[in-house]
N, C-alpha and C positions, 0 to 999 in steps of 0.2 A: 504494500500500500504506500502511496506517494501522497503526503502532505505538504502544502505550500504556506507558510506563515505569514500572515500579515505584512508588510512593510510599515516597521514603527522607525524611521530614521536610522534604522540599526539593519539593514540589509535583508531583503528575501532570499530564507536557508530553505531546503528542501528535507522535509525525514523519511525514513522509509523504515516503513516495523516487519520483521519477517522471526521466522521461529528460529532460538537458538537457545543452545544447551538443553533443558529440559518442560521449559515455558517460551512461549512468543512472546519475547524480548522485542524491543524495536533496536535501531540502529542508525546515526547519523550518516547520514553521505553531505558532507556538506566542506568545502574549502573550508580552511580557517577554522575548524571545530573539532575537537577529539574528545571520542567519550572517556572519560577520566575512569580506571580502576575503581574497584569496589575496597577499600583498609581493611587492614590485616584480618584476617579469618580468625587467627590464635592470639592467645596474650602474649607480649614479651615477655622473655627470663630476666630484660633486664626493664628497667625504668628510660622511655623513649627520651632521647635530647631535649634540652630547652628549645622554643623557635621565637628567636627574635622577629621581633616587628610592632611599628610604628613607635618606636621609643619606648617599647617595652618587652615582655616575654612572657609566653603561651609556655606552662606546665602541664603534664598529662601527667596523672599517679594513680598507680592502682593501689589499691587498699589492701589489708593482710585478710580480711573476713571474705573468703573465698564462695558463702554461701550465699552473701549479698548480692540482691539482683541486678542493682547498679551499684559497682564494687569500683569505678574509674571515673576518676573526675578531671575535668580541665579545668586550669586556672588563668589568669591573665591579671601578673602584680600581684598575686596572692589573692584576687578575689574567682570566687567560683563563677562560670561561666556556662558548662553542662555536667551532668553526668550521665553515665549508660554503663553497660555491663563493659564494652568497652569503647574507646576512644582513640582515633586516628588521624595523625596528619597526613595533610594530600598535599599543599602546595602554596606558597605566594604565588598568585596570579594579579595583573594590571590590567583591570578592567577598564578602557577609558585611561584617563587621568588617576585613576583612585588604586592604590593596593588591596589585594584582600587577600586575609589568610581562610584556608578549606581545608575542614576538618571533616570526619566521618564519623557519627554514633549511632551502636549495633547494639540489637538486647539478646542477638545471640539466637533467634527464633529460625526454625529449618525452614526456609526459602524466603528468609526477609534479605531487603536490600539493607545496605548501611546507609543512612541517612545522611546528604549533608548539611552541614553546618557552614554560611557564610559571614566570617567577621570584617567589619573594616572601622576605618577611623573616616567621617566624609570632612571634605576641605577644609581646614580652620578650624576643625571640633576636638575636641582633647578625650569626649568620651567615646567608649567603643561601642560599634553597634554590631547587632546581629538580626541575622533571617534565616527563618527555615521552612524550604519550602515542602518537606514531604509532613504531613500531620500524623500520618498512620501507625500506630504501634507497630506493624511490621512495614518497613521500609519496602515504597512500592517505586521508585523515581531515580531512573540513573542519573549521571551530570555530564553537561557537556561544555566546555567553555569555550567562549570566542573570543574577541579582542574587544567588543564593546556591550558583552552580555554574559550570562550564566543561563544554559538550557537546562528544563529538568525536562526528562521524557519518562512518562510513565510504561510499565509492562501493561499492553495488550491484548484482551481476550476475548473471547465471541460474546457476542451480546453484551459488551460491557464498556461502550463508550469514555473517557477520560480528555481530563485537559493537559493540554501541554504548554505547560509553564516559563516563563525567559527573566530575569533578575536583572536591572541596572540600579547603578546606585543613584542614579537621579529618583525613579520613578518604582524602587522597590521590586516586589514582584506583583508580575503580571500574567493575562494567561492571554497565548502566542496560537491557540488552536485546538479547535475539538476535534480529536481524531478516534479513528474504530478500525476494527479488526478486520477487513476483508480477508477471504482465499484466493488460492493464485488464480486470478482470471483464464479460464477452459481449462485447467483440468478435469478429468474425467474418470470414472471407474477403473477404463481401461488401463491409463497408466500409474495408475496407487501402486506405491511402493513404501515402505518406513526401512529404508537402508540406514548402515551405522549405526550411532546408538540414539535413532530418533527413536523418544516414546510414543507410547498413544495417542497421546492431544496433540502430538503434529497430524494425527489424520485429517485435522479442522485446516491440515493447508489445501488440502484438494474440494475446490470447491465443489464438485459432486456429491462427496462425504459432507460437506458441509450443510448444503440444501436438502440431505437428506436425515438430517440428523437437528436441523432446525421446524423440521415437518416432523418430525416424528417427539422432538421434548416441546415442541411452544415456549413455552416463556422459564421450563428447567432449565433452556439450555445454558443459559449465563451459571447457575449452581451445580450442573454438570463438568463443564470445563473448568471453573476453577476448583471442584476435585479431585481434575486430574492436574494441576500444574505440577505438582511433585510427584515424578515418578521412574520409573526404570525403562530400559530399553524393552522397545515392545519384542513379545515372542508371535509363534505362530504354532497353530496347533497343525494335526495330520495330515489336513487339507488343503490348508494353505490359510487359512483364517490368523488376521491379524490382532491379538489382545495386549492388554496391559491395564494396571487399576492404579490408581494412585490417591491422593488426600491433596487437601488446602492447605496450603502455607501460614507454620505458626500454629493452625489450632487446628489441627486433624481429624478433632471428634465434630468439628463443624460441617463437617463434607468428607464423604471417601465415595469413590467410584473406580466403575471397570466398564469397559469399553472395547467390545469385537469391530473387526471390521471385514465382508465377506465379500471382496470386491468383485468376485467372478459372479455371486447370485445379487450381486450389487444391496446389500441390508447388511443396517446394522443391529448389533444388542447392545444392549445399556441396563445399565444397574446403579443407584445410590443409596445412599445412605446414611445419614448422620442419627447422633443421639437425641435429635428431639424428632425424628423421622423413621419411619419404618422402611425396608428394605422397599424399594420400588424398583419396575423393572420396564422397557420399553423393547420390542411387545412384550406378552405376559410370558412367564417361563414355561409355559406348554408348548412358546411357536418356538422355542430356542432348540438351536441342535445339540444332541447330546457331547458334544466333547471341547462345546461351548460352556455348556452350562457346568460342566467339571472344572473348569478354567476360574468360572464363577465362583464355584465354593469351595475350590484353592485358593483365590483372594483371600476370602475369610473376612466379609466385609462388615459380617452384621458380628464377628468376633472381635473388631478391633476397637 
């Protein structure tokens, strides 16, 4: 999918979101812009450097109470400024005229992003400021910086439109475009494949699987797809049939789903689940073929 952003005196970038690693991530294509790493996955053994800037210095400490959920605090002059389970520096960037230090805080949740953190000092002012643009207990928004902005671009999923956000230190942040998940335009049944280690919820890139699988949940399919965003490489049972199940990121008991894909009789099966929902199934498990439905209660959906 190709989105065009506004022209706010700061230049029309172009994004394009396509599925990667185990979730449809988006991805910049854009001159002048690189998506910035995600901070450190693990804790340090040792205590990170100080980081100078703007006449002063950024402290990161983590705590000895290892069972604290936010156990890592940044400081700037010795006043506290965030804390998370941990805390990362990314970078001095010169946004404009203006410097800013980016940092990243993680609560450590299976498939959150790290969130960032933008500080700076604006022209003439002695205190420091901050913005942050992702809200979400688990980190939904990569970053991307330019020479006269800060991109966030949020992860992309069927049925679940988001805005994509851009940060100046004139004007704060702003939101730069509403974008949604399309499949790749004409793909077909015929050439479904999940090569590599794509899971199941890449089958939502062939748009045939897609239109088939938006008829058959109606308005599940946005609580479908984001129970599969964390999940394993899809397998294939004896006949060629495509599965894999996965859960939602961060709160697994919220959503868990499994997902066939039978692209030669062209249908699919579906299954969800969470704890304030009873096992459902798309069609009902009478129309599922048997080595389908083993695959099904191999998951263990309505165990976990």
């Amino acid at each position: 999918m190709i989105v065009c952003l506004r022209d706010d005196g700061i230049g029309m970038i172009a994004a394009a979101t396509m599925g990667a690693a185990m979730r449809l991530f988006p991805r910049l294509l854009s001159a002048g812009l690189f998506l910035v790493g995600a901070g450190g996955l693990a804790f340090a053994e040792q205590q990170p450097a100080p980081v100078p800037f703007a006449g002063g210095t950024f402290t990161i400490t983590t705590g000895n109470d290892e069972e604290a959920e936010k156990n890592t605090v940044l400081t700037y002059e010795g006043k506290e400024i965030a804390r998370d389970a941990y805390v990362s520096f990314n970078r001095i960037a010169k946004i404009g005229d203006i410097d800013v230090a980016l940092f990243y805080l993680g609560n450590g949740g299976v498939g959150c992003e790290d969130k960032p953190l933008i500080l700076w000092k604006p022209q003439g002012a002695t205190e420091l400021q901050s913005a942050m643009a992702d809200k979400d207990e688990c980190g939904q928004l990569s970053m991307a910086v330019g020479d006269y902005a800060i991109y966030f671009i949020p992860s992309i999923m069927p049925d679940d439109p988001k805005n994509l956000l851009f940060w100046t230190p004139e004007d704060g942040l702003r939101t730069g475009a509403r974008i949604s998940f399309i499949p790749e335009p004409g793909t077909s049944w015929d050439d479904f494949e999940l090569s590599g280690d794509r899971g199941i919820i890449h089958a939502f890139n062939n748009e045939a699987v897609y239109r088939a699988a938006e008829k058959l949940l109606g308005d599940q399919l946005r609580d479908v797809a984001d129970s599969l965003a964390i999940t394993t490489k899809a397998q294939k049972t004896r006949s060629g049939i495509f599965y894999g199940d996965g859960n939602k990121p961060h709160l697994s008991s919220m959503g868990r789903a499994f997902m066939a894909v039978d692209a030669k009789n062209r249908k699919l099966y579906i299954a969800w689940k969470s704890d304030e929902s009873e096992l459902r199934t798309w069609p009902t498990l009478k129309d599922w073929p048997q080595e389908v439905e083993e695959e099904l209660e191999k998951a263990g959906l309505e165990n976990q």
